[in-house]
PDB file of N, CA, C and O in Angstrom, chain B, residues numbered from 101:
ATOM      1  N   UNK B 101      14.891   6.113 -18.134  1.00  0.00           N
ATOM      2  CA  UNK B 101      13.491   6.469 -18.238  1.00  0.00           C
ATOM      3  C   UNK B 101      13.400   7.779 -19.012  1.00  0.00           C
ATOM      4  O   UNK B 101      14.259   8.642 -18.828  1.00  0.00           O
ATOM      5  N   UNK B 102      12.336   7.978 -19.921  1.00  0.00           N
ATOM      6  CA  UNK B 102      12.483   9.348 -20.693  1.00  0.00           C
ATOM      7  C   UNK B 102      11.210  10.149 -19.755  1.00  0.00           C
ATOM      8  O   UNK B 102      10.047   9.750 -19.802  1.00  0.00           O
ATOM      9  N   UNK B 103      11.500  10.938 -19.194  1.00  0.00           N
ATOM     10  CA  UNK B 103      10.957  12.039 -18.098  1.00  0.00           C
ATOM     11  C   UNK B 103      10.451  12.969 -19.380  1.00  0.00           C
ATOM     12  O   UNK B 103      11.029  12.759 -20.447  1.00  0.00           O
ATOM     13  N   UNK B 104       9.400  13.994 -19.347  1.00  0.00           N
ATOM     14  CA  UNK B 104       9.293  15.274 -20.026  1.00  0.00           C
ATOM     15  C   UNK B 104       8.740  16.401 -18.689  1.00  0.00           C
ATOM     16  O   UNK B 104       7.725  16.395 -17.992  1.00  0.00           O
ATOM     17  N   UNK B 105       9.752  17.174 -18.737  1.00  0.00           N
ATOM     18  CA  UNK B 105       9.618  17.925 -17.850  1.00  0.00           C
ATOM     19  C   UNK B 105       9.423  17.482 -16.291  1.00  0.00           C
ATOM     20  O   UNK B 105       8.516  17.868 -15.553  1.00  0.00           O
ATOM     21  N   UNK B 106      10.589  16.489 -15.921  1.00  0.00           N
ATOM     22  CA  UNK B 106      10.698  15.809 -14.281  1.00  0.00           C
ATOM     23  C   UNK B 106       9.777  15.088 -14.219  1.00  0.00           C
ATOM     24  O   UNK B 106       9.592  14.645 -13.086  1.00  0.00           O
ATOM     25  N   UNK B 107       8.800  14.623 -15.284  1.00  0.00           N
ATOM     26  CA  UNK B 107       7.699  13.660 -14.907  1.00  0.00           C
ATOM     27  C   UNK B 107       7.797  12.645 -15.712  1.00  0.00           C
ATOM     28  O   UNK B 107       8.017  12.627 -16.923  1.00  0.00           O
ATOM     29  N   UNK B 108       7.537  11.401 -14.623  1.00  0.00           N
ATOM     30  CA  UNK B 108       7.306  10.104 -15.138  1.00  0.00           C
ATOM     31  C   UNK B 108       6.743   9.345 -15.793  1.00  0.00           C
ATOM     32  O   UNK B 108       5.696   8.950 -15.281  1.00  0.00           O
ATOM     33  N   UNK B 109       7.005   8.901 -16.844  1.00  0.00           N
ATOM     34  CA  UNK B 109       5.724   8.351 -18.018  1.00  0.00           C
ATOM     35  C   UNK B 109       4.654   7.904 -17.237  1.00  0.00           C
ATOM     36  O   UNK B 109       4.896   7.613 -16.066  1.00  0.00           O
ATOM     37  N   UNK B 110       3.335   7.779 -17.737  1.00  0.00           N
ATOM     38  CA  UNK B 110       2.629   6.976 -16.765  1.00  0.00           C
ATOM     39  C   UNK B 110       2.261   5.946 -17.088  1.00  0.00           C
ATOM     40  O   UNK B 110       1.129   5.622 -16.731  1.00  0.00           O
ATOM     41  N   UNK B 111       3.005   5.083 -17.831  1.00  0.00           N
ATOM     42  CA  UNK B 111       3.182   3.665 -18.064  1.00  0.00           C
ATOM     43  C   UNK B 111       4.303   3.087 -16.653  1.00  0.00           C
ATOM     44  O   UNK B 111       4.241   1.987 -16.104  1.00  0.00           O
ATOM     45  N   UNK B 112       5.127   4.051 -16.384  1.00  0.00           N
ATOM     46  CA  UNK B 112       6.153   3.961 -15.424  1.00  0.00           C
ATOM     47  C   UNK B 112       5.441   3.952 -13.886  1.00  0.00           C
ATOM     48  O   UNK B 112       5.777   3.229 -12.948  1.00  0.00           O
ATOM     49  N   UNK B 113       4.646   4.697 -13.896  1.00  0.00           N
ATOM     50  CA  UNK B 113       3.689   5.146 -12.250  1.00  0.00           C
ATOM     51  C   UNK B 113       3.194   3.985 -11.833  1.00  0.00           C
ATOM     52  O   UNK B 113       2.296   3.536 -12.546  1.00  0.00           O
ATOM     53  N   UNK B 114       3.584   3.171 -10.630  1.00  0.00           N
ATOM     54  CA  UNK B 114       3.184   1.735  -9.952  1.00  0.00           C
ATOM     55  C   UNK B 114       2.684   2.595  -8.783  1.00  0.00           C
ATOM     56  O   UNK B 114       1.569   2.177  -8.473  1.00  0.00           O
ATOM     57  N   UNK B 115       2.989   3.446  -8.143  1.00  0.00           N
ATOM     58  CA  UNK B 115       2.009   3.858  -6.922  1.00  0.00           C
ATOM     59  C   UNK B 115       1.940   5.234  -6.968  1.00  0.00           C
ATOM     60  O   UNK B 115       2.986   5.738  -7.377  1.00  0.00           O
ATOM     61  N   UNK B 116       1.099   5.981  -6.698  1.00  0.00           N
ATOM     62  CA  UNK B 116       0.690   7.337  -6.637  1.00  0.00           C
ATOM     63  C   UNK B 116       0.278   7.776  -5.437  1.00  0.00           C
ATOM     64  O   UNK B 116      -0.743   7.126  -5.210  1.00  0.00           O
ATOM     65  N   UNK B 117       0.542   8.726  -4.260  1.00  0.00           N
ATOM     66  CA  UNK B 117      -0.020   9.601  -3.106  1.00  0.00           C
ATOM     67  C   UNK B 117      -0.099  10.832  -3.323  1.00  0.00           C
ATOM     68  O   UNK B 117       0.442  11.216  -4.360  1.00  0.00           O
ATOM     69  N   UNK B 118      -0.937  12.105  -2.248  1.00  0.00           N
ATOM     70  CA  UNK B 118      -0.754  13.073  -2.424  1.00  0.00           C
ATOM     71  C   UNK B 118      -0.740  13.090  -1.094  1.00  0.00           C
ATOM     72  O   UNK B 118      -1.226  12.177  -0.427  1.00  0.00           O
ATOM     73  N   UNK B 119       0.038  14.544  -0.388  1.00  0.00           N
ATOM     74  CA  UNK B 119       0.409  15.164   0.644  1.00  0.00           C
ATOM     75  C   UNK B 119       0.193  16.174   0.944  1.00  0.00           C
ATOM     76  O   UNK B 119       0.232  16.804  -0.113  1.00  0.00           O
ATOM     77  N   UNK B 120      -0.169  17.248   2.196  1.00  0.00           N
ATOM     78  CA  UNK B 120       0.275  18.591   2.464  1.00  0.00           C
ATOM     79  C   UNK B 120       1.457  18.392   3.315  1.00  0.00           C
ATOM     80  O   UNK B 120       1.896  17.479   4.015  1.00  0.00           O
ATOM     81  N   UNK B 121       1.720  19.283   3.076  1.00  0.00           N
ATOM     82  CA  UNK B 121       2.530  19.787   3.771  1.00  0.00           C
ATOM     83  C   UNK B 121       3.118  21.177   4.542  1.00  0.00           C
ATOM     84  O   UNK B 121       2.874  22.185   3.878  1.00  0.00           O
ATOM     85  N   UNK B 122       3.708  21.390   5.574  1.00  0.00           N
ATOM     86  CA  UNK B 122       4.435  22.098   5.926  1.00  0.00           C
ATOM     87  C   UNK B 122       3.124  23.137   6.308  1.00  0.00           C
ATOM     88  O   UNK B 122       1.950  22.878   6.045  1.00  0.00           O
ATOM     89  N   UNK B 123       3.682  24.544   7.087  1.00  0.00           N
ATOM     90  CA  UNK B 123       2.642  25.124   7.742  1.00  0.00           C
ATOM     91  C   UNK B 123       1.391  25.595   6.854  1.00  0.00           C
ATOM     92  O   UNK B 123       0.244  25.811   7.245  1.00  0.00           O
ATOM     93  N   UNK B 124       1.974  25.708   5.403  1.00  0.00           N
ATOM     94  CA  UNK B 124       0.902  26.541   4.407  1.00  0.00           C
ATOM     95  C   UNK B 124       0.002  25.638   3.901  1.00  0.00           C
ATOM     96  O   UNK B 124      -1.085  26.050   3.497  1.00  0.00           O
ATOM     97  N   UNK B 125       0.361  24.136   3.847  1.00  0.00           N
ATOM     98  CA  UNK B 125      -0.169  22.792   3.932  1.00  0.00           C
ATOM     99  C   UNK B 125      -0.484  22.528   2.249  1.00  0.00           C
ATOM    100  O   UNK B 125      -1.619  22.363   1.802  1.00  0.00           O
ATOM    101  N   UNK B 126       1.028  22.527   1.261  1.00  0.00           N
ATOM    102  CA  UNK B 126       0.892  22.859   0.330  1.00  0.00           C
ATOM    103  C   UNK B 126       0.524  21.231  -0.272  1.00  0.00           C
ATOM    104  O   UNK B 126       0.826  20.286   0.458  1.00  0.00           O
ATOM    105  N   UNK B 127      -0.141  20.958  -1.634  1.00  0.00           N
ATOM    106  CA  UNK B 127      -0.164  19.626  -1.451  1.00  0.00           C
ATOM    107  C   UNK B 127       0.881  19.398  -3.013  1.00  0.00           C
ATOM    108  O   UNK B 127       1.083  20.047  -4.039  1.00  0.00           O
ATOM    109  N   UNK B 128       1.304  18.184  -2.474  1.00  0.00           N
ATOM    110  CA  UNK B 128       2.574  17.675  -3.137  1.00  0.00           C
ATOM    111  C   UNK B 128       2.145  15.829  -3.893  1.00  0.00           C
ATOM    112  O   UNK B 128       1.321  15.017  -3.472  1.00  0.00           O
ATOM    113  N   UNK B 129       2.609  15.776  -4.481  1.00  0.00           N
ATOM    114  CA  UNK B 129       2.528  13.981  -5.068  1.00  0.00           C
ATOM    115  C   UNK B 129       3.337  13.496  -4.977  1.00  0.00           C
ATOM    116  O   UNK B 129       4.430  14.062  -4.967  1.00  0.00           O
ATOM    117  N   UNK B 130       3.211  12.425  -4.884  1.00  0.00           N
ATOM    118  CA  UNK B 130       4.692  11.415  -4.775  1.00  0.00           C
ATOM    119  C   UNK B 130       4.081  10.088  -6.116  1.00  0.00           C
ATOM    120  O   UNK B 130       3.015   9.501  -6.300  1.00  0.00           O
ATOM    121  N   UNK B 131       4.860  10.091  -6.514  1.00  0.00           N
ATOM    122  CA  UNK B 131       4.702   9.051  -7.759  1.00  0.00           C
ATOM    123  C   UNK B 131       5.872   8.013  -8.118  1.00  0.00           C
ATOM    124  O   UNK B 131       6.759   8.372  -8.893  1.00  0.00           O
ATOM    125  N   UNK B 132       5.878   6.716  -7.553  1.00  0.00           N
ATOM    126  CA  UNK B 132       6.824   5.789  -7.873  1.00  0.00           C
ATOM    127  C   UNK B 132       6.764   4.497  -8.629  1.00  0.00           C
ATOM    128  O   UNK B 132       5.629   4.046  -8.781  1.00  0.00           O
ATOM    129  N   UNK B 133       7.680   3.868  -9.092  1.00  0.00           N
ATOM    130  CA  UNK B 133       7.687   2.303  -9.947  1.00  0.00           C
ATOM    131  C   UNK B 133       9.218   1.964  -9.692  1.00  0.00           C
ATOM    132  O   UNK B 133       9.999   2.545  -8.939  1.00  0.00           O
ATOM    133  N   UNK B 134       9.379   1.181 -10.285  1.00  0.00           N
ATOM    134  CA  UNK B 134      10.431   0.100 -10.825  1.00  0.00           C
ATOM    135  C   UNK B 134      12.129   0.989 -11.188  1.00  0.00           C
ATOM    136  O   UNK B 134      13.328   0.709 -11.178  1.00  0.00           O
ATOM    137  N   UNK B 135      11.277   2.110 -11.465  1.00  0.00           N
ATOM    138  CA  UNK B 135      12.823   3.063 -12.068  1.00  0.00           C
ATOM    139  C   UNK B 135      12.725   4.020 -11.790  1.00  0.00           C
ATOM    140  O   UNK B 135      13.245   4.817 -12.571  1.00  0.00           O
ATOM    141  N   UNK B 136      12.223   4.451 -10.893  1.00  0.00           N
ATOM    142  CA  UNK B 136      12.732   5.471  -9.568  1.00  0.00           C
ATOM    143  C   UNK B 136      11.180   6.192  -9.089  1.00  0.00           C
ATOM    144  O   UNK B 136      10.149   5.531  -8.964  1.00  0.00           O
ATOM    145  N   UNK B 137      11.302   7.932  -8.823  1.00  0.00           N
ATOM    146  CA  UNK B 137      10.506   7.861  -7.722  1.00  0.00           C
ATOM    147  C   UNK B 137      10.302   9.992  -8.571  1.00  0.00           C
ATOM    148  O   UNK B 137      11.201  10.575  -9.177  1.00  0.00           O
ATOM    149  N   UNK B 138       9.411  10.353  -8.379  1.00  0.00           N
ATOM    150  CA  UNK B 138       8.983  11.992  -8.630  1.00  0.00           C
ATOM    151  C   UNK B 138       8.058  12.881  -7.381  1.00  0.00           C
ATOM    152  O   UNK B 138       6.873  12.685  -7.110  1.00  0.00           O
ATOM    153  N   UNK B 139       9.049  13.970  -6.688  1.00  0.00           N
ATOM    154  CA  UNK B 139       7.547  14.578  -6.412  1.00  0.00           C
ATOM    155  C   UNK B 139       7.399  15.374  -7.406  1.00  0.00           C
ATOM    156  O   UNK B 139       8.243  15.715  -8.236  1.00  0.00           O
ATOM    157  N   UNK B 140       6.062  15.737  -7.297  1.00  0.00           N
ATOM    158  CA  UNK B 140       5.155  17.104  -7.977  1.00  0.00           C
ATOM    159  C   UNK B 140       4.884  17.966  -6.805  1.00  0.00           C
ATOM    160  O   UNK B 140       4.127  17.454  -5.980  1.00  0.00           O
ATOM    161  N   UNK B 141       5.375  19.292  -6.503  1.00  0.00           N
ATOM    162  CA  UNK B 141       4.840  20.446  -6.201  1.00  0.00           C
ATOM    163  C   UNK B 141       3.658  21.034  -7.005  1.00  0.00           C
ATOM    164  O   UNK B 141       3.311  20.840  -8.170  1.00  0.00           O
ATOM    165  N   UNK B 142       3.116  21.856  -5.974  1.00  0.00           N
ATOM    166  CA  UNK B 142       1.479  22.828  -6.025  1.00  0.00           C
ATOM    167  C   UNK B 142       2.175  24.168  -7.273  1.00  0.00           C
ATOM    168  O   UNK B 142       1.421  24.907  -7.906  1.00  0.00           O
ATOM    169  N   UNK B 143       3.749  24.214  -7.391  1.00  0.00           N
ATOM    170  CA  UNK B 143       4.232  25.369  -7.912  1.00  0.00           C
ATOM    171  C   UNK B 143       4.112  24.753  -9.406  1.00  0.00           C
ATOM    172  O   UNK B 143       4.459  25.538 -10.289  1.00  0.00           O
ATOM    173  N   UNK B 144       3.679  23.479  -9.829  1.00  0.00           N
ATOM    174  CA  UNK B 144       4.539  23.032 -11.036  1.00  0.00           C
ATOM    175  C   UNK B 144       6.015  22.411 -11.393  1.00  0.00           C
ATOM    176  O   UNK B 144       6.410  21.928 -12.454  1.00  0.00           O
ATOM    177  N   UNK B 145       6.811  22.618  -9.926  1.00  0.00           N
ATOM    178  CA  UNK B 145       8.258  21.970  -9.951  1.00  0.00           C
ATOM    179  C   UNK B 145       8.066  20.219  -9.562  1.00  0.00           C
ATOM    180  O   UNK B 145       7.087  19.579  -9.179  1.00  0.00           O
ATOM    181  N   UNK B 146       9.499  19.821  -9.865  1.00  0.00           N
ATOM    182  CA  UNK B 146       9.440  18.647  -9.566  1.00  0.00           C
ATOM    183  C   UNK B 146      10.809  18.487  -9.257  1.00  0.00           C
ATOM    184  O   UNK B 146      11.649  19.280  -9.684  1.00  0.00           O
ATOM    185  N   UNK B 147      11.142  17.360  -8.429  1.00  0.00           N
ATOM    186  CA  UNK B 147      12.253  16.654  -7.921  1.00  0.00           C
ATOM    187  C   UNK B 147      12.021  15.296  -7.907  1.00  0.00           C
ATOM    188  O   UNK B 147      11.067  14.769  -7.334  1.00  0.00           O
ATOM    189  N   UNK B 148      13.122  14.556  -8.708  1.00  0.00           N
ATOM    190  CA  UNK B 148      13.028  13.221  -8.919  1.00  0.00           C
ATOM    191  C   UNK B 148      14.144  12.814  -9.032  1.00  0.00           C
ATOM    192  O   UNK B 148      15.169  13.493  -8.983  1.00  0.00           O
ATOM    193  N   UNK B 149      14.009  11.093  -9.274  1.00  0.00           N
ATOM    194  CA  UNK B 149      15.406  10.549  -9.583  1.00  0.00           C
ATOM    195  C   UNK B 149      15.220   9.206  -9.791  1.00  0.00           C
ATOM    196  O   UNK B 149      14.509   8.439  -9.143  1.00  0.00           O
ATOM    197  N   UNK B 150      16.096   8.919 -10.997  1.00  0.00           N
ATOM    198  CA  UNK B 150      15.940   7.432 -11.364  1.00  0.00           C
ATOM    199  C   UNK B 150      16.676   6.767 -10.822  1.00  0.00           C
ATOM    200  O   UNK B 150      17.796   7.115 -10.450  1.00  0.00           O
ATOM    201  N   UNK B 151      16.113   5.550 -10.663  1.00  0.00           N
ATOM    202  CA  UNK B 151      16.958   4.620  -9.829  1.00  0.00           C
ATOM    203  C   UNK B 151      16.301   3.169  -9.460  1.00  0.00           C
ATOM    204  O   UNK B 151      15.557   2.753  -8.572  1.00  0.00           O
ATOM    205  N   UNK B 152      16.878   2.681 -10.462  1.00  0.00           N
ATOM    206  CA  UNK B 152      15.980   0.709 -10.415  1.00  0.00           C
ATOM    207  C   UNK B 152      15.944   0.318  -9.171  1.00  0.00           C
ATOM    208  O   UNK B 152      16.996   0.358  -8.534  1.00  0.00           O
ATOM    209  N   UNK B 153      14.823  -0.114  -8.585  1.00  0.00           N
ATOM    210  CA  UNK B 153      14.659  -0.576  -7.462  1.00  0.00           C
ATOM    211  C   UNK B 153      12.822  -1.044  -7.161  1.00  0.00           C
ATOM    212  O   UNK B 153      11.851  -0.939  -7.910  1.00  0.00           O
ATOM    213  N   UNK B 154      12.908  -1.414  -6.168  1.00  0.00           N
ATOM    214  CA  UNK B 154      10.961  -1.376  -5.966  1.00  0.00           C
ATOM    215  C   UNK B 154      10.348  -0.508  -5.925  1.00  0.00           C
ATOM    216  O   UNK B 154      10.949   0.381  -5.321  1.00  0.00           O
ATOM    217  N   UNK B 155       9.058  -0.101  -6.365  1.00  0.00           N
ATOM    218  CA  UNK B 155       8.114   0.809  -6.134  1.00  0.00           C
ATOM    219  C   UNK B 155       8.179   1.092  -4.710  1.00  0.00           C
ATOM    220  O   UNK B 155       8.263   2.256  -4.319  1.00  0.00           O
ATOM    221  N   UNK B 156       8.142   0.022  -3.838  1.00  0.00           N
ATOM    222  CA  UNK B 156       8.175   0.525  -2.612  1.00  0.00           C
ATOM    223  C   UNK B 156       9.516   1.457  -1.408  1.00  0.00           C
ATOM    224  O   UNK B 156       9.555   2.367  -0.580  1.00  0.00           O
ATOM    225  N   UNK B 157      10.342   0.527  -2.018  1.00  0.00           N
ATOM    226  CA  UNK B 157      11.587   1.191  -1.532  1.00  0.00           C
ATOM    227  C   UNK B 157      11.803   2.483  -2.040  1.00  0.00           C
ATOM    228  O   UNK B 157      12.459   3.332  -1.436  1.00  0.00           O
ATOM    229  N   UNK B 158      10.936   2.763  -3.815  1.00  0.00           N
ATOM    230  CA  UNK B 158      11.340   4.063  -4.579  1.00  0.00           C
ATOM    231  C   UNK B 158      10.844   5.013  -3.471  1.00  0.00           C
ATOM    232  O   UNK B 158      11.553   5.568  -2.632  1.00  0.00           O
ATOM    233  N   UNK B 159       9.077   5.137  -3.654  1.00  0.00           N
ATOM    234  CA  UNK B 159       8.373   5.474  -2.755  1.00  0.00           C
ATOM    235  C   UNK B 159       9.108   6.230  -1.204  1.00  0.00           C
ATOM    236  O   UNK B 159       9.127   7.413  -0.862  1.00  0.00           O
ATOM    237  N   UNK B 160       9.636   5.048  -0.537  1.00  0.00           N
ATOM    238  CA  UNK B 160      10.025   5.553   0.597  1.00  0.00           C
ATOM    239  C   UNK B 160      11.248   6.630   0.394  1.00  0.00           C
ATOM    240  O   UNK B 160      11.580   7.422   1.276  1.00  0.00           O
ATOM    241  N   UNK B 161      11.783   6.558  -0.716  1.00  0.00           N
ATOM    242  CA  UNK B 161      13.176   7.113  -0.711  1.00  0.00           C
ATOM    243  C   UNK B 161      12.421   8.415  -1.147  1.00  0.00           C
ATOM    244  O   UNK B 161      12.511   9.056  -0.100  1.00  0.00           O
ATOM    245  N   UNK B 162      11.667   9.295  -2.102  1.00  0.00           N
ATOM    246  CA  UNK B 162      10.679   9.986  -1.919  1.00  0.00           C
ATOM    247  C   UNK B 162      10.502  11.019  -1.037  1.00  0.00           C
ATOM    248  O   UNK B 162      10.841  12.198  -0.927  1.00  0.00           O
ATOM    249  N   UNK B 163       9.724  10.019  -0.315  1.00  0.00           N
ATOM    250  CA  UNK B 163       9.469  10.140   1.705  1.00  0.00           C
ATOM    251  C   UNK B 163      10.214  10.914   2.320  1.00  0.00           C
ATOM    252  O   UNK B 163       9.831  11.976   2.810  1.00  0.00           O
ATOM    253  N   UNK B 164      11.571  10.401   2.377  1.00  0.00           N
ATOM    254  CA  UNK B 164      12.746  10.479   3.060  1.00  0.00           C
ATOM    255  C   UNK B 164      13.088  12.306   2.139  1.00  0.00           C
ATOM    256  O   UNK B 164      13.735  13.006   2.919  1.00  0.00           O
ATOM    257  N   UNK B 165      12.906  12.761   1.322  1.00  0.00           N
ATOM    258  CA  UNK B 165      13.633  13.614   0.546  1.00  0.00           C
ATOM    259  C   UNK B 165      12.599  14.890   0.947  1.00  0.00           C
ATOM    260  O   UNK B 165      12.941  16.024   1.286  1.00  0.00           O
ATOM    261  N   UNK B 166      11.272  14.372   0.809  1.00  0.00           N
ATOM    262  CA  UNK B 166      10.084  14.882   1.192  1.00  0.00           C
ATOM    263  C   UNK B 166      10.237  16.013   3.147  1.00  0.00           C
ATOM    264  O   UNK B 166       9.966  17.143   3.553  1.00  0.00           O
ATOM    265  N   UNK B 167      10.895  14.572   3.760  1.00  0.00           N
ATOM    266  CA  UNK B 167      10.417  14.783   4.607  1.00  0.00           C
ATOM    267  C   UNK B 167      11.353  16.055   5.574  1.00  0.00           C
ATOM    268  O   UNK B 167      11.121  16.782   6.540  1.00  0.00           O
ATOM    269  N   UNK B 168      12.834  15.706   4.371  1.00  0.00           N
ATOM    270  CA  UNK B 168      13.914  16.741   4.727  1.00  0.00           C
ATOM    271  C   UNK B 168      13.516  18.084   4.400  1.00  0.00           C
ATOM    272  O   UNK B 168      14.110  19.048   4.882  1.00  0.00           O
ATOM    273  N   UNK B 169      12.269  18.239   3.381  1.00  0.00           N
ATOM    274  CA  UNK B 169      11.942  19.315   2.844  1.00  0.00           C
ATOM    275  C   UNK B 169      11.293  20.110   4.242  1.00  0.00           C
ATOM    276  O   UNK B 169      11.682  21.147   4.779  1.00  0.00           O
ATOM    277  N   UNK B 170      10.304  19.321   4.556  1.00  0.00           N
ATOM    278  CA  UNK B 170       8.656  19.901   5.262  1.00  0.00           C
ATOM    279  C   UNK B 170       8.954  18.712   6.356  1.00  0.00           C
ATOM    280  O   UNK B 170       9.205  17.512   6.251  1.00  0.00           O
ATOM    281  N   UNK B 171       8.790  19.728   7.585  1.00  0.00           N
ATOM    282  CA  UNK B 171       8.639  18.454   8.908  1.00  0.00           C
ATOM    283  C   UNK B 171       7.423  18.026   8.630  1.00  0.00           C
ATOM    284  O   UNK B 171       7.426  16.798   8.554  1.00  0.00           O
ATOM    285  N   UNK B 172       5.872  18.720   8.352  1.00  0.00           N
ATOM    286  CA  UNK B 172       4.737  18.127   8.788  1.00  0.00           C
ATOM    287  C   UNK B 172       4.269  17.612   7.759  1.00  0.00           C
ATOM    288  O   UNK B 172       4.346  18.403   6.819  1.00  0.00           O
ATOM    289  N   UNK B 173       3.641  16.278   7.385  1.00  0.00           N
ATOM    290  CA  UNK B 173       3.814  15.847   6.439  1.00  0.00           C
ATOM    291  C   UNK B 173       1.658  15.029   6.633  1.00  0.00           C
ATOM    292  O   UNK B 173       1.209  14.452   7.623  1.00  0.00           O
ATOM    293  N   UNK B 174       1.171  15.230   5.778  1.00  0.00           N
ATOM    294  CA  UNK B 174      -0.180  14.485   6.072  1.00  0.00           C
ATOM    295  C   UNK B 174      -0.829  13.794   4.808  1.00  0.00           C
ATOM    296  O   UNK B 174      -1.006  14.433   3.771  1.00  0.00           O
ATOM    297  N   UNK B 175      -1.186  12.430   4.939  1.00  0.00           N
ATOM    298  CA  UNK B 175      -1.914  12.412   3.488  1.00  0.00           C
ATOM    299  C   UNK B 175      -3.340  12.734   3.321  1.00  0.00           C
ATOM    300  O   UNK B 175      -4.261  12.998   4.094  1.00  0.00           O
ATOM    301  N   UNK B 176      -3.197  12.615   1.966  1.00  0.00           N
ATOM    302  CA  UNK B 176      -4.629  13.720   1.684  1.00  0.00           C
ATOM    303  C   UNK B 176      -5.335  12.204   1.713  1.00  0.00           C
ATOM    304  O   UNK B 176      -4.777  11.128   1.494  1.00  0.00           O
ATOM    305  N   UNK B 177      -7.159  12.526   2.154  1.00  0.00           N
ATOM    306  CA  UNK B 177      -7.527  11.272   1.229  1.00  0.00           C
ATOM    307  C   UNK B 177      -7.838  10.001   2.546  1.00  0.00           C
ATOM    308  O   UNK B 177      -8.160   8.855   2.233  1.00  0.00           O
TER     309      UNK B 177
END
């Protein structure tokens, strides 16, 4: 996948959420498809990773990375 700057084409984006998190309740995105999975931080950073699989399974894997970050986790919305 060609990323520019940790982000996912958005021809690539099959599901999109946003989150707070953690006590300052910062809000975060989660953006997944077919070839892997991105968050977006409130700072401008990102953490991602490619990896063929389902949007949904991407998604959860995400989740899971998310959730090691920030125990409290809420969606916006």
């Amino acid at each position: 996948m060609n990323r520019f700057m940790g982000m996912m084409p958005s021809s690539e984006i099959a599901k999109e959420e946003c989150f707070k998190v953690g006590e300052s309740q910062l809000t975060v995105t989660i953006q997944s498809g077919k070839k892997g999975w991105t968050i977006l931080y409130d700072d401008s950073s990102s953490e991602y990773k490619d990896e063929v699989d389902t949007t949904e399974n991407n998604f959860s894997k995400a989740m899971d990375v998310l959730k090691t970050h920030f125990g409290d986790i809420n969606k916006v919305g």
